[in-house]
C-alpha positions as a printed NumPy array, in Angstrom:
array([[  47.587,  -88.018, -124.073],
       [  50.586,  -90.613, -124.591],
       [  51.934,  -92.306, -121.545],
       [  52.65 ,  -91.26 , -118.279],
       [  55.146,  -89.386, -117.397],
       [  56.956,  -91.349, -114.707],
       [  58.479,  -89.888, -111.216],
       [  62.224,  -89.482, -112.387],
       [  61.259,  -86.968, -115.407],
       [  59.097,  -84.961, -113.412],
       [  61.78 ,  -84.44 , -110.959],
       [  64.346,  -83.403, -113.46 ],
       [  62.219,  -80.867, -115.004],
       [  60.861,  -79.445, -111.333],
       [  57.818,  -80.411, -112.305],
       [  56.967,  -82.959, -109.462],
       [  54.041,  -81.475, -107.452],
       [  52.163,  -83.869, -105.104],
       [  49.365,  -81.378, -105.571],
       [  48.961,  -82.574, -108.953],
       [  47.544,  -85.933, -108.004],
       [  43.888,  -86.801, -108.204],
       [  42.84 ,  -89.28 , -106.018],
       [  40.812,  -92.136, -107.971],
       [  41.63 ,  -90.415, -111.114],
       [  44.426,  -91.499, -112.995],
       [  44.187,  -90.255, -116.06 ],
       [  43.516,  -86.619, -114.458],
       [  46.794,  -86.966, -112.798],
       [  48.25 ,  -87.399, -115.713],
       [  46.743,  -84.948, -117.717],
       [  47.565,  -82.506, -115.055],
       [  51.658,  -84.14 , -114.888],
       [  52.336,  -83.772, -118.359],
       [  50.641,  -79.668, -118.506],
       [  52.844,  -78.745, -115.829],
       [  55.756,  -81.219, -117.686],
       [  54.769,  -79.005, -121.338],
       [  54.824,  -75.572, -120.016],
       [  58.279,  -76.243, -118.539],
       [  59.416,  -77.312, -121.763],
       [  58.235,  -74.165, -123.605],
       [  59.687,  -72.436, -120.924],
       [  62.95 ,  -74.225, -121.377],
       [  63.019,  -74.27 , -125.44 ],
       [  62.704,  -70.658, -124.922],
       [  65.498,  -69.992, -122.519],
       [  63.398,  -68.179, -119.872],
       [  64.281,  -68.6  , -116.082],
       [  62.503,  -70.82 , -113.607],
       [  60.744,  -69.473, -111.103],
       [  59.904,  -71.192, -107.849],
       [  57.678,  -72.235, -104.827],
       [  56.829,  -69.95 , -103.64 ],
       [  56.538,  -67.205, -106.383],
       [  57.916,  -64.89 , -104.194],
       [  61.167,  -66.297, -102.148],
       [  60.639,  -64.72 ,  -98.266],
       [  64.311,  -63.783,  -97.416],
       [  65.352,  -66.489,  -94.761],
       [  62.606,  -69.149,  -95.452],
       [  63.03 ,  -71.921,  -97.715],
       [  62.176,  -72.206, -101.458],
       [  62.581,  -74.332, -104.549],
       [  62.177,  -74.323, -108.312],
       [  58.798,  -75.108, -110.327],
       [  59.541,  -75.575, -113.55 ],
       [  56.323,  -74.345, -115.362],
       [  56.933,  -70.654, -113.452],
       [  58.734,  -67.582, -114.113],
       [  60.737,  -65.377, -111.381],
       [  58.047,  -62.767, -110.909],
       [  60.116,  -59.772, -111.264],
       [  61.454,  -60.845, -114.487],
       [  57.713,  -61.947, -115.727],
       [  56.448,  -58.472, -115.125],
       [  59.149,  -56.445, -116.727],
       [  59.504,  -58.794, -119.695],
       [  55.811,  -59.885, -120.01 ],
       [  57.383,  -63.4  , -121.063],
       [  53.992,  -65.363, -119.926],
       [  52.299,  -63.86 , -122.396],
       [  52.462,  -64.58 , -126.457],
       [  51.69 ,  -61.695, -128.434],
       [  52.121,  -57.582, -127.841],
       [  48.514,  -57.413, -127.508],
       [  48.13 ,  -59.977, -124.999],
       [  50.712,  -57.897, -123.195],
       [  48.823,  -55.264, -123.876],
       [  45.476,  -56.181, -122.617],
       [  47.053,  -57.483, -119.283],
       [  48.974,  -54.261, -118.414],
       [  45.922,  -52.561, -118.929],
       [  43.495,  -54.773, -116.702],
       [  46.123,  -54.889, -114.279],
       [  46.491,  -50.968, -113.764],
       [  42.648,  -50.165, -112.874],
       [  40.75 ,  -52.529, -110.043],
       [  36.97 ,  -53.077, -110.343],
       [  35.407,  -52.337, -106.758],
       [  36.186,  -55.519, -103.929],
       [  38.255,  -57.627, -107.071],
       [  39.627,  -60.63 , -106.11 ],
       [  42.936,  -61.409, -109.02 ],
       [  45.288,  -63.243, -108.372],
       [  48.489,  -60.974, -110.063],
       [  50.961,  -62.986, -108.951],
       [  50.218,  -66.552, -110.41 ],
       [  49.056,  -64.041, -113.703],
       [  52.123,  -63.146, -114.771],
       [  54.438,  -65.778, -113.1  ],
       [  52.363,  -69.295, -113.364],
       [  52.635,  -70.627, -117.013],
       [  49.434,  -72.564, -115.971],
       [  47.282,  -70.1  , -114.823],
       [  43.731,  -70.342, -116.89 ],
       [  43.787,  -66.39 , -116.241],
       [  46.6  ,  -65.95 , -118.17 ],
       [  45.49 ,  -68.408, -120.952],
       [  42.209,  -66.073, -121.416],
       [  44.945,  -63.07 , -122.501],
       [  46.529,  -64.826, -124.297],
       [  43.506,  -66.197, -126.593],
       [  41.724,  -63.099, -126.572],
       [  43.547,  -60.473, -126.118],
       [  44.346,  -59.896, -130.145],
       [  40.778,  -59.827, -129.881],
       [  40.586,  -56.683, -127.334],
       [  43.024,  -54.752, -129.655],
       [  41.101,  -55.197, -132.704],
       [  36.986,  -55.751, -132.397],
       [  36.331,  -56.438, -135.977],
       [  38.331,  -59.332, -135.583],
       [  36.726,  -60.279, -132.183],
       [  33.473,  -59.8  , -133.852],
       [  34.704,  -62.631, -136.234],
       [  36.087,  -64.853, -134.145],
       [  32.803,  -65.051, -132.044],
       [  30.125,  -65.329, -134.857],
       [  32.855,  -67.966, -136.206],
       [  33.049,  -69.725, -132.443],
       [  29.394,  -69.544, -131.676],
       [  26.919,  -68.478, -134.763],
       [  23.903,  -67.439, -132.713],
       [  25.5  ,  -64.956, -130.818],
       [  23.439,  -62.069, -131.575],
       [  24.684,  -58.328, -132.12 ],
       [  28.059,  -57.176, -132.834],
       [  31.194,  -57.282, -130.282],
       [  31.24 ,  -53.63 , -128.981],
       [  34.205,  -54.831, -125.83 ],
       [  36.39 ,  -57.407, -124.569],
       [  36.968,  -57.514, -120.923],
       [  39.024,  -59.911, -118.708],
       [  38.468,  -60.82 , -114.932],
       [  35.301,  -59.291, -114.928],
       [  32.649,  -59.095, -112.705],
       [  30.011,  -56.769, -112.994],
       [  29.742,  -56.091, -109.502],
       [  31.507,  -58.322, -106.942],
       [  29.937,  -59.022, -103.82 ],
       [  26.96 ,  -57.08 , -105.213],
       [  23.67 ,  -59.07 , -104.32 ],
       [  22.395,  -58.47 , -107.225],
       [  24.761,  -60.512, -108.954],
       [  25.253,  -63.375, -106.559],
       [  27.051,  -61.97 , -104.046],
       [  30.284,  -63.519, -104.449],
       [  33.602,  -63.318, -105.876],
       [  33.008,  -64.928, -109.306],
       [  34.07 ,  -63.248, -112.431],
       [  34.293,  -64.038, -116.181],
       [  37.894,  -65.051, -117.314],
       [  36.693,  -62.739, -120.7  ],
       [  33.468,  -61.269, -121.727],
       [  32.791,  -60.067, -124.478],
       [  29.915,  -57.369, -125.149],
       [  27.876,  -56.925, -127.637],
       [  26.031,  -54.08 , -128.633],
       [  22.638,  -55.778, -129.938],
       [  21.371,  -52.755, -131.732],
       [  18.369,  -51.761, -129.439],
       [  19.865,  -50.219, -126.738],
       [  20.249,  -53.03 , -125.019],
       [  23.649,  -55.545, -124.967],
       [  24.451,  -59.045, -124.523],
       [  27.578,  -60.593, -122.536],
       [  29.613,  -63.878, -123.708],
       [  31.555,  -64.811, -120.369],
       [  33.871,  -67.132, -120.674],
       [  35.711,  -69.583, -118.544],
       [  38.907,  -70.679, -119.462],
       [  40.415,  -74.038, -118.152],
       [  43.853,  -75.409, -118.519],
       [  45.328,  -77.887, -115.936],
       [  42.201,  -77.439, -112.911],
       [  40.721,  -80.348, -111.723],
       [  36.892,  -80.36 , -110.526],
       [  36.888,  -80.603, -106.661],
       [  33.58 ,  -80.841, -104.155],
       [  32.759,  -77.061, -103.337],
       [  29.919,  -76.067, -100.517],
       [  28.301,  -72.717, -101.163],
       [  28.227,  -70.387,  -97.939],
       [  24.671,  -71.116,  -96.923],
       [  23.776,  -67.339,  -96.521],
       [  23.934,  -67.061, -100.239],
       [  22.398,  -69.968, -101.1  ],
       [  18.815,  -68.798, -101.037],
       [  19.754,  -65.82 , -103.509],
       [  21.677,  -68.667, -105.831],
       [  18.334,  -70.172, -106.093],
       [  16.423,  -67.61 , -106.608],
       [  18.351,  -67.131, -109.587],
       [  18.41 ,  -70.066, -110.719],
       [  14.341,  -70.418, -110.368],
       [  13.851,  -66.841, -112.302],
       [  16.099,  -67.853, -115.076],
       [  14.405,  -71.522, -116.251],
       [  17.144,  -73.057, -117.322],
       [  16.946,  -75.707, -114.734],
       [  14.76 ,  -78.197, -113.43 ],
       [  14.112,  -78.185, -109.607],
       [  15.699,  -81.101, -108.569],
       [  18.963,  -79.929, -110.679],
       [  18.696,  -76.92 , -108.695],
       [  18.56 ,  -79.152, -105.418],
       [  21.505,  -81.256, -106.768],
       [  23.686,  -78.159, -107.843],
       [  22.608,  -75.683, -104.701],
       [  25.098,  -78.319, -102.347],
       [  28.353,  -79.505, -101.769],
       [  29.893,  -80.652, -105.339],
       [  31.9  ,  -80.423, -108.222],
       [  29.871,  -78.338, -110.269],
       [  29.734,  -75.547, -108.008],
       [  31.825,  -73.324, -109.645],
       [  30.633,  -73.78 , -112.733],
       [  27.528,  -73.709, -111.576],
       [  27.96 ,  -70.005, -109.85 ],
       [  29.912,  -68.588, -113.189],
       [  26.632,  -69.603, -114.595],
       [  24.487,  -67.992, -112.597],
       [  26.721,  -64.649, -112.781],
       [  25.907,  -64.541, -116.536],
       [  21.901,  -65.07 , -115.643],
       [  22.013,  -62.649, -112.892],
       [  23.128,  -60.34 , -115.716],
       [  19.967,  -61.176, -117.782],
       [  17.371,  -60.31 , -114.422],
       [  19.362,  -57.338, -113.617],
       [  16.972,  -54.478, -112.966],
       [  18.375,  -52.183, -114.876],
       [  17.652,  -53.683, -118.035],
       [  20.804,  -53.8  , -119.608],
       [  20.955,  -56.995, -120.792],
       [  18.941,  -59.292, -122.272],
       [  21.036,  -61.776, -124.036],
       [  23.797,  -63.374, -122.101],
       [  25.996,  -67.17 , -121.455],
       [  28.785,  -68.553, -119.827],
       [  31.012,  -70.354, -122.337],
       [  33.678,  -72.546, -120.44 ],
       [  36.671,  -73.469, -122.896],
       [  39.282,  -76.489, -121.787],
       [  41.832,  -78.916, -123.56 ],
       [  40.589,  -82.223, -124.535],
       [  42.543,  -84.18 , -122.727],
       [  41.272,  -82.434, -118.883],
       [  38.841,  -85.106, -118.813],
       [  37.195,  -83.543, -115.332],
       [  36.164,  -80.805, -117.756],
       [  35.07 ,  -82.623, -120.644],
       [  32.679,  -85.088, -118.435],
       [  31.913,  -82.174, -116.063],
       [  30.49 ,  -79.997, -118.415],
       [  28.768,  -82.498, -119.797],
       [  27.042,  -83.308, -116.689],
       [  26.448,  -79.785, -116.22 ],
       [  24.555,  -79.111, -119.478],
       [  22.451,  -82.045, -118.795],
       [  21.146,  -80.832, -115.924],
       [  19.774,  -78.226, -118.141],
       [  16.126,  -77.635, -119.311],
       [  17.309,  -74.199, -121.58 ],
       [  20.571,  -75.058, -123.207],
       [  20.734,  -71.478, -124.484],
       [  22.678,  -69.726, -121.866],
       [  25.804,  -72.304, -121.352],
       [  27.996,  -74.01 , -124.018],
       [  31.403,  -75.807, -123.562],
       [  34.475,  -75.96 , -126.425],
       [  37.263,  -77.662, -126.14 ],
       [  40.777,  -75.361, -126.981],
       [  41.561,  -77.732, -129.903],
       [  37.946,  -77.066, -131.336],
       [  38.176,  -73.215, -130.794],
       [  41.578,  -73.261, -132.621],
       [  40.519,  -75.408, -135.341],
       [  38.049,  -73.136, -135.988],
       [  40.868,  -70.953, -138.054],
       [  39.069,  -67.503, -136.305],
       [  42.326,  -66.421, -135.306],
       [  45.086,  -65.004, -137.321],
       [  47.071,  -68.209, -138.226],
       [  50.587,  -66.902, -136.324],
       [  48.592,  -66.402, -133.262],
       [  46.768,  -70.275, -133.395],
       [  50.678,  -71.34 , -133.64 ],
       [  52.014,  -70.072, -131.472],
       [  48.381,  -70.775, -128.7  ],
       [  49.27 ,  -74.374, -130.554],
       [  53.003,  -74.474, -129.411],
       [  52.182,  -73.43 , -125.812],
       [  49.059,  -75.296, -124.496],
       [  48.19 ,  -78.255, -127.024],
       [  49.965,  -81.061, -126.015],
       [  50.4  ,  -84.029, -128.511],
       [  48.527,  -87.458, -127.889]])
């Protein structure tokens, strides 16, 4: 990821955030410097304002610039965090309906240039706008996907806080659905990672029993990975976005009956890379998880090549 970016840049650009440290993990703290260092820059080369800390200035209370934000009012009349007319698009429209007990974040969605959330617009939502192209991309992106893509949905949850479905707050960054030609469809959730780090997460212990009953039902994990994943740890997440898509699957209603969580991240966020790793080998049935990185989904060439430029320009940063 080339070297580190030292104290005195990152100040200049407004990009030094103590947050952005990982303790024991300097090459995560770097990767994470030079994201927040990059979208700053594309900010900048594009003559967009900086927005601040925090995104919303309280009258009387201090603030200060971040350089890889926008001013919020000017990000949601402009759309500027977002890189096509469709992305646009797709955001105005999730944003102008709420799915019973949501939990989205629309602040850091259309003001933080680093927000995964946003990313998953802006790679997908070309896609939303025109499903015979979405239907390409994902046969091109992952060839066993069955059926043909009949939707494209972003921060979706098919019922949140529903029991059936885990209980929680988790949702898909995307889905896409796909009609599999039997009355019955199939749901591609995907988790999109940009700058995050992996962190130690506890589940609430009331819904721990129902997280393993899920996990039991749906055989894609060996008991003692269940022990190891059911506790305080870095896969937790992960580990709950997963078991959203395979709550799908033992849904009583039937509707589904062909699901996975895809999680997508840059190369270089090497808590991704290793944790997902981990993650999948903790697996007994690979069939309902996969991991890309973003250079190998836009390498692929499923997008329309002014689209991959300009996803290029904004999150790939050179090594």
């Amino acid at each position: 990821m080339g070297k580190a970016l030292s104290r005195e840049e990152l100040e200049a650009a407004h990009c030094w955030e103590p947050a952005d440290r990982v303790p024991g993990r300097p090459e995560m703290t770097a990767f994470r410097q030079r994201a927040r260092y990059h979208q700053a820059a594309w900010r900048e080369s594009r003559g967009l304002p900086i927005g601040s800390q925090p995104i919303v200035p309280r009258k009387g209370t201090r603030s200060r610039p971040v350089g890889s934000r926008l001013p919020l009012d000017y990000a949601r009349e402009t759309g500027a965090n977002f890189l096509t007319p469709a992305a646009l698009d797709a955001a105005r429209i999730r944003t102008s309906f709420i799915e019973p007990h949501q939990s989205l974040d629309h602040q850091r969605l259309w003001a933080d240039l680093l927000w995964s959330a946003t990313l998953a617009f802006n790679l997908f939502g070309d896609l939303a706008a025109d499903l015979g192209l979405a239907d390409r991309a994902v046969h091109t992106w992952w060839p066993d996907a069955p059926g043909t893509v009949s939707g494209v949905l972003f921060a979706h949850s098919p019922g949140w806080l529903d029991p059936s479905y885990g209980g929680n707050l988790m949702a898909f960054d995307a889905a896409f659905v796909l009609d599999l030609g039997n009355g019955s469809q199939g749901i591609l959730g995907v988790e999109t990672r940009y700058q995050e780090r992996l962190k130690p997460e506890k589940p609430k212990p009331a819904r721990a029993p129902r997280y393993r009953q899920l996990a039991e039902t749906s055989g894609a994990f060996a008991s003692p990975a269940i022990d190891d994943l059911n506790g305080r740890g870095p896969l937790l997440v992960m580990w709950l976005e997963h078991l959203l898509a395979l709550s799908m699957l033992q849904h009583p209603s039937g509707t589904w009956t062909w699901g996975r969580l895809a999680v997508i991240h840059p190369a270089g966020n090497v808590d991704f890379d290793e944790g997902c790793a981990r993650y999948g080998s903790l697996l007994v049935d690979r069939s309902t998880f996969s991991s890309m990185t973003l250079e190998d989904l836009l390498d692929a060439g499923a997008l329309p090549a002014s689209i991959n430029r300009a996803l290029r320009d904004r999150y790939v940063m050179a090594s």
